[in-house]
ZAMARGU-4260 file (C-alpha; in steps of 0.2 Angstrom, whole numbers, plus 5000, padded with zeros to 4 digits):
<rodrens>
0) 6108/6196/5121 | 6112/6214/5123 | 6113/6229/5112 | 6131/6234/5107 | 6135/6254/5106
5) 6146/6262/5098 | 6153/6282/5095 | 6149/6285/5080 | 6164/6299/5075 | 6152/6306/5061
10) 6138/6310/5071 | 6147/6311/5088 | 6130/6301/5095 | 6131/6282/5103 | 6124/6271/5091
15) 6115/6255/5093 | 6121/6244/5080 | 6108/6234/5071 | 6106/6215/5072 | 6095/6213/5059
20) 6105/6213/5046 | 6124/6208/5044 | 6136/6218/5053 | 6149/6224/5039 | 6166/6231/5047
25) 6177/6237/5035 | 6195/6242/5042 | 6206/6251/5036 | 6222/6240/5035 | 6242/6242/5032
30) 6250/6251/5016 | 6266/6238/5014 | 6280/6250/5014 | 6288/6241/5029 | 6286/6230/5044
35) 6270/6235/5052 | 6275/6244/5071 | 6264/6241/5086 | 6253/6256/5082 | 6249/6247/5065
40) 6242/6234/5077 | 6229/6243/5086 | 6216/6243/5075 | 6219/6227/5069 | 6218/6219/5087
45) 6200/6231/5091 | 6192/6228/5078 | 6194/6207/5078 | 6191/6209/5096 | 6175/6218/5092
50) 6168/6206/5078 | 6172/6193/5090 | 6163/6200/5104 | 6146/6204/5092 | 6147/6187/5087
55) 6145/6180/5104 | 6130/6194/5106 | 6122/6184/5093 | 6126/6196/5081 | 6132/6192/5062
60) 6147/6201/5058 | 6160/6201/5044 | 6177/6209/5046 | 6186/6214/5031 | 6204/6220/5034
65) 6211/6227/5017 | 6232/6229/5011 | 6239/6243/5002 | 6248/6237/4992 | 6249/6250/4980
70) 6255/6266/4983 | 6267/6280/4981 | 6278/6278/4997 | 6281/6258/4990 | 6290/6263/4974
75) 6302/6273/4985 | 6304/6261/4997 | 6307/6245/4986 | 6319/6260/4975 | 6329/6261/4992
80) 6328/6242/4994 | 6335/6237/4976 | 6320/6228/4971 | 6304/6226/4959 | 6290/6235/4970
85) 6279/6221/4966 | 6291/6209/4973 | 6293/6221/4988 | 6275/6224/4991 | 6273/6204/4991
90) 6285/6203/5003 | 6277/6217/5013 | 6263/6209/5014 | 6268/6191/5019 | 6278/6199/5034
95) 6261/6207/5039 | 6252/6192/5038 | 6266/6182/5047 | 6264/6197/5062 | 6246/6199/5064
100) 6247/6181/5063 | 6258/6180/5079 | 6246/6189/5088 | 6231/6174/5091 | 6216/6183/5086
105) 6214/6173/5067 | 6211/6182/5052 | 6199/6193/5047 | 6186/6184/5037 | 6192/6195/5021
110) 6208/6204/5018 | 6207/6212/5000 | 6222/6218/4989 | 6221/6233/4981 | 6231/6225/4965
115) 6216/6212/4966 | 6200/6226/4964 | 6209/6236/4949 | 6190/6232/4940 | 6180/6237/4953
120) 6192/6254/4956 | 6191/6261/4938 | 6172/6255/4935 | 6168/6266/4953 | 6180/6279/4944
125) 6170/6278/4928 | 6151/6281/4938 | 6161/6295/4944 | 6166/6305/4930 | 6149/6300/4921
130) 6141/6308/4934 | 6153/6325/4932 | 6161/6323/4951 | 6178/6318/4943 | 6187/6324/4925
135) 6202/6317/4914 | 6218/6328/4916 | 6234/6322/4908 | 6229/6305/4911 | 6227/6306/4928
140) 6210/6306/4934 | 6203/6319/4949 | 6189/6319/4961 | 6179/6339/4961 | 6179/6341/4977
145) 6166/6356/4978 | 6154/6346/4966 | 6149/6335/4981 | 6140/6350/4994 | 6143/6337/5010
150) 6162/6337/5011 | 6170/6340/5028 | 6156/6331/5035 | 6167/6318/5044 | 6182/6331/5051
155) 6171/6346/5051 | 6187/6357/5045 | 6186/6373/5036 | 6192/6373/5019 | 6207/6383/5022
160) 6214/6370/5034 | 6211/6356/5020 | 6229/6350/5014 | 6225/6334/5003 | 6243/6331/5007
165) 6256/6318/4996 | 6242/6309/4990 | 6235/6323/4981 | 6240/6323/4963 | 6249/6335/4952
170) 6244/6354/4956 | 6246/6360/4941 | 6235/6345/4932 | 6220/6350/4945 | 6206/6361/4942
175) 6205/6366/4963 | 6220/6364/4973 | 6206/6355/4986 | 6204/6341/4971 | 6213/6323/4976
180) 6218/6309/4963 | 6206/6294/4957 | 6220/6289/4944 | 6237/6292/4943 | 6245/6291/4925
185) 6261/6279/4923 | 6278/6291/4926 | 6293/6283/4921 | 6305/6274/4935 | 6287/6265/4941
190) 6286/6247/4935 | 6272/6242/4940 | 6255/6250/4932 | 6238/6244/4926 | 6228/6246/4909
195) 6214/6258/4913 | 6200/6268/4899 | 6212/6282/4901 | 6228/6274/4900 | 6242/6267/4909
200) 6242/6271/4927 | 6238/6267/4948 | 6223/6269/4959 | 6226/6283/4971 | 6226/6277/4989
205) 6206/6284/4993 | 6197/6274/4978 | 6206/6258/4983 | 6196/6259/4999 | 6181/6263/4994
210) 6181/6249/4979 | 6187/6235/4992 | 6174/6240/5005 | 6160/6240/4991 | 6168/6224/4984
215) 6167/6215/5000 | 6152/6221/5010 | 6142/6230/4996 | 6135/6247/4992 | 6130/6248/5011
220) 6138/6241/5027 | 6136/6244/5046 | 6154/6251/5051 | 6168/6258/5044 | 6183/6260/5055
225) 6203/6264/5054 | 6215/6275/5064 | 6210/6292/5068 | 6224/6297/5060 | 6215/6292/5042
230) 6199/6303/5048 | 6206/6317/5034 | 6210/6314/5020 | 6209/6298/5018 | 6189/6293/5026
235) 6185/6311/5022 | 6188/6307/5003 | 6180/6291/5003 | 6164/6296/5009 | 6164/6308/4996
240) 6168/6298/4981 | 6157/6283/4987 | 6141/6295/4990 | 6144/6305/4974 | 6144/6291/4964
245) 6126/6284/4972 | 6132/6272/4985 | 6128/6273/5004 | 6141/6269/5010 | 6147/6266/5029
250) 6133/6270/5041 | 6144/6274/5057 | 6162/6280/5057 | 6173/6270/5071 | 6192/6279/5075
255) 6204/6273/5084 | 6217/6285/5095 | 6234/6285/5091 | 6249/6275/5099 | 6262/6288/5107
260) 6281/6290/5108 | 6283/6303/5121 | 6265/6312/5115 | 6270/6311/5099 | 6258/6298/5086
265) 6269/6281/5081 | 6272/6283/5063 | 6286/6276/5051 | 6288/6294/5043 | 6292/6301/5060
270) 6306/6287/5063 | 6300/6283/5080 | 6294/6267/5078 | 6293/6249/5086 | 6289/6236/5075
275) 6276/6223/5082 | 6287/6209/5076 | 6299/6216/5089 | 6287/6218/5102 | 6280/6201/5099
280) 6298/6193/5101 | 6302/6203/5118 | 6285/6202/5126 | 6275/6189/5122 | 6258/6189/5112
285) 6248/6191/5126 | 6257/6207/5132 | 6256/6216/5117 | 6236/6212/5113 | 6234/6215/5136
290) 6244/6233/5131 | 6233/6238/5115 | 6216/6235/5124 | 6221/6242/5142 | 6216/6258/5137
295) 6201/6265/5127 | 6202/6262/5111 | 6195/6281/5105 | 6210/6288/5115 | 6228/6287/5110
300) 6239/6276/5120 | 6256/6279/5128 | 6268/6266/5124 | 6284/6261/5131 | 6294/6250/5141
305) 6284/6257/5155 | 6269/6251/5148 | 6274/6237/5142 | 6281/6230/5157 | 6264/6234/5165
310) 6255/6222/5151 | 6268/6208/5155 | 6264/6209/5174 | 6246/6209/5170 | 6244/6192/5160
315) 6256/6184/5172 | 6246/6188/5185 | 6232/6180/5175 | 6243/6164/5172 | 6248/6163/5190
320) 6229/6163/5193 | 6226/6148/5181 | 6239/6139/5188 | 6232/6139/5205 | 6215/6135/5196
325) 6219/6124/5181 | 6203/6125/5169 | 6201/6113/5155 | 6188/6114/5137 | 6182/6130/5149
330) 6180/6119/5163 | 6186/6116/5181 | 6196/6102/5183 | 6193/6103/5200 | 6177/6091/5206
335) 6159/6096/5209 | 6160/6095/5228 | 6176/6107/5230 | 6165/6119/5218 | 6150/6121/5232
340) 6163/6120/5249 | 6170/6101/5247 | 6163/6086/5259 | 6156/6095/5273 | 6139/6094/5267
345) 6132/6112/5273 | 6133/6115/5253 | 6138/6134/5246 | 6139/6148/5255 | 6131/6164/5255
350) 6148/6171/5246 | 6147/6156/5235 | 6130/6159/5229 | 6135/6177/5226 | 6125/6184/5240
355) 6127/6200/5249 | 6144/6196/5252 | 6148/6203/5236 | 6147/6201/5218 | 6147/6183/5211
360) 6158/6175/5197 | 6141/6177/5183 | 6139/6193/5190 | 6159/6199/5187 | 6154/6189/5169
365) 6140/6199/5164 | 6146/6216/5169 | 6163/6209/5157 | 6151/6208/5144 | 6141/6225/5148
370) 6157/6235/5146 | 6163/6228/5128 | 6143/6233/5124 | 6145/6252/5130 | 6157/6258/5117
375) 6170/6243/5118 | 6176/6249/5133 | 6190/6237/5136 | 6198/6245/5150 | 6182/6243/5160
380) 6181/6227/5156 | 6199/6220/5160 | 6195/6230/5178 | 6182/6216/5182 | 6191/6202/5176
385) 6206/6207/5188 | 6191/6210/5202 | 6185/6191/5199 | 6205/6188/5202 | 6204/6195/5218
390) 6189/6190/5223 | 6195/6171/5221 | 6211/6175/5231 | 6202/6183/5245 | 6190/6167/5245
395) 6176/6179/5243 | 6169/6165/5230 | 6176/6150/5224 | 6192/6150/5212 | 6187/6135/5202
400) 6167/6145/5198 | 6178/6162/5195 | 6191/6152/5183 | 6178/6147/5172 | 6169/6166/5172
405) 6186/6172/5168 | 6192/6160/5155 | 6175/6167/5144 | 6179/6184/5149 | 6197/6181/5141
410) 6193/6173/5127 | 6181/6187/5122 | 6197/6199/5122 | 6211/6186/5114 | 6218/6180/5132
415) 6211/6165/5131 | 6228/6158/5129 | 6232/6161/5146 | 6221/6148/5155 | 6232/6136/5149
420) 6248/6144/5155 | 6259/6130/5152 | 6251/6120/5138 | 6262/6110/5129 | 6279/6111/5141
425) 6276/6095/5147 | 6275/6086/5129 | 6291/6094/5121 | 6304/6082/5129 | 6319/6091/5121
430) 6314/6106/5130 | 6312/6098/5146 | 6330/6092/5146 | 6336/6106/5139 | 6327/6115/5155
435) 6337/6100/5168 | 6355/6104/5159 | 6352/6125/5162 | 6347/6119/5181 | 6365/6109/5184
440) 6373/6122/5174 | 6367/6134/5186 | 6369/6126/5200 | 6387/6125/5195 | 6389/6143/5193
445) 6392/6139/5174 | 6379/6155/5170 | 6387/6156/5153 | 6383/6138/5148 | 6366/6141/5158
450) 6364/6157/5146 | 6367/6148/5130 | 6355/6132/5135 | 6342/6146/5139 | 6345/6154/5120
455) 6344/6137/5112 | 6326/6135/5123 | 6322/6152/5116 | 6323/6146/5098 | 6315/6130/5102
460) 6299/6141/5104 | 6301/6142/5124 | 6303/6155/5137 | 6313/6152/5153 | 6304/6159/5168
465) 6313/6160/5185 | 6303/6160/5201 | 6305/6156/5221 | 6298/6138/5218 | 6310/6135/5202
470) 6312/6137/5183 | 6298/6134/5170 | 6295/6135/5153 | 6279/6149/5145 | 6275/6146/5128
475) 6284/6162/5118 | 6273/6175/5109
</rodrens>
């Protein structure tokens, strides 16, 4: 088993993380304003990904994946929606669900509301103001920035270039303008507010994190991860309120870069977004996660058609492979004998055995595996499995070894999907007449009844692939 490392952002140091105790990852989720876009995505897609792969290091890792869903940006938009902003936020949250669903990867093993951790929020809030690092104003509660000496520790910013930003709180209720809101006291037009010590009123958005994390992983967990967008204010003013008030906290500080428009970060306050559910519809679930791990996940990531297209060709390529080399449970269906050179009795070759010829199908597996260990380093990763590709193709080892090395390597990164490139097309009779009728129709030039058949297969849950040797129908994203 090997040691994983990761960048710590706190430190800046590579850090070995610990197998001896439970690997606590908490990551910071949506706040359900809106869809989530593909940028939302990222983190959700590393940082599944990398519990999966310290699982199969023989670590044991919990993932816990919190939902905003409370918050000031909500009110407005369910105002702008004409509806309740609980009803909204619910909605919200079923459509991320339904979209990171989509993706393949399961769920995170716990996904926290912020509506469900009121107690454990205003107890944290309590310990805090017991302790003198927060105070009562109005009935809004604030966090005394200046009472806890290790502040900036994370963002290493001055404290002229600290702007607390819309989540602050009210100025004027605020004993330092650096001071940020625990506790938000009920304004009219919000209809939605909870009983606290000091009154009606909401978490603000840094407390919710920190109570969930606690609430899930305890006072003390391995990793804490998120966007590095969310490095200030928001992980900034979590480490502070959770190591004022006596807990630990997150031991190593994980970020993720952002996902770019034209160089510019992915956001739905800039208006410049795409939502996955869109992506997921046009390209496929395979393309989307192959495009949010085929760059390193500490730097941003360029996204646009460009890309994308990149991604699409890059799992199709991997199907193609699969089909030339079915696998099945992980296994080649192919027998022993064409696994070691077929009949001719001279038994593998020096290329075979992964000789000096060149590097073998374990060899391709393992340096997979080294990658994901040195910093989650996908890109590298993905570089050997398409070396093992080519490889095969050349004949420098077998194609039925390399399919099984590759169908590990895939499933470690959530492509796993794609060695069974055509599952289920056979079965879906509808489909496959459907498929005949779009044939004749083109055949007989009729391309808009061949157009509409191919809709009807698209709703059926099927995509209608064109090539040389004929059409054939690929499972949609």
């Amino acid at each position: 088993m090997r040691e994983v490392r990761i960048k710590d952002t706190l430190t800046g140091d590579v850090v070995t993380v610990d197998r001896s105790a439970e690997v606590g990852i908490y990551a910071c989720g949506p706040t359900v304003y809106s869809r989530i876009h593909i940028g939302n995505a990222r983190p959700f897609v590393v940082f599944s990904l990398l519990a999966r792969f310290l699982r199969s290091e023989g670590y044991r890792a919990k993932l816990v994946v919190n939902v905003t869903d409370i918050n000031d940006k909500i009110y407005v938009a369910a105002r702008q929606a004409g509806e309740e902003s609980a009803a909204f936020a619910e909605r919200m949250t079923r459509a991320y669900f339904e979209d990171t669903e989509r993706l393949g990867l399961g769920r995170p093993d716990a996904e926290p509301l912020a509506t469900e951790t009121i107690s454990q929020i205003t107890k944290l809030i309590s310990d805090l103001i017991e302790a003198e690092h927060a105070y009562e104003s109005s009935g809004d509660i604030y966090f005394r920035v200046r009472s806890f000496a290790a502040y900036g520790k994370l963002s290493n910013r001055r404290t002229e270039d600290m702007d607390q930003g819309e989540e602050a709180g009210s100025a004027s209720l605020k004993e330092d303008s650096l001071d940020f809101a625990l506790w938000k006291a009920h304004k009219p037009g919000e209809d939605t507010f909870w009983d606290s010590p000091w009154g009606a009123g909401r978490p603000g958005w840094h407390i919710e994190c920190s109570a969930m994390a606690e609430a899930e992983l305890g006072p003390s967990f391995a990793i804490h991860g998120g966007g590095s967008d969310l490095v200030f204010p928001h992980h900034e003013n979590e480490i502070a309120q959770s190591e004022a008030a006596g807990r630990p906290f997150a031991r190593a500080w994980m970020h993720n870069g952002m996902v770019e428009t034209d160089a510019e970060k992915m956001s739905k306050s800039e208006g410049n977004i795409f939502q996955l559910s869109e992506a997921l519809d046009q390209y496929g679930s395979e393309a989307v996660v192959a495009y949010l791990i085929s760059g390193h996940y500490r730097q941003p990531l360029a996204f646009g058609p460009q890309q994308m297209e990149e991604a699409v060709a890059q799992v199709e390529r991997l199907r193609n492979f699969f089909r030339e080399h079915p696998v099945r449970g992980g296994e080649s269906e192919e027998s022993p004998s064409e696994l070691v050179g077929g009949d001719s009795g001279e038994g593998p070759s020096e290329q075979q055995r992964g000789g000096s010829a060149g590097p073998s199908p374990e060899s391709r597996r393992e340096a997979f595996r080294d990658a994901l260990a040195d910093d989650f380093n996908t890109p590298r990763a993905m570089a050997e499995a398409f070396e093992l590709v080519g490889d095969a193709n050349r004949q420098d080892v077998p194609g039925p070894q390399a399919a099984e090395a590759l169908a590990e390597m895939l499933d470690l990164v959530g492509l796993g999907s794609l060695t069974q490139p055509d599952q289920g097309a056979e079965g879906d009779d509808e489909a496959q007449k459907l498929l005949e009728k779009r044939q004749e129709a083109r055949a007989a030039k009729d391309f808009g009844r061949a157009d509409e058949i191919r809709d009807r297969l698209e709703e059926l849950g099927w995509e209608v692939r064109d090539s040389a040797e004929g059409a054939r129908l690929v499972p949609k994203g």
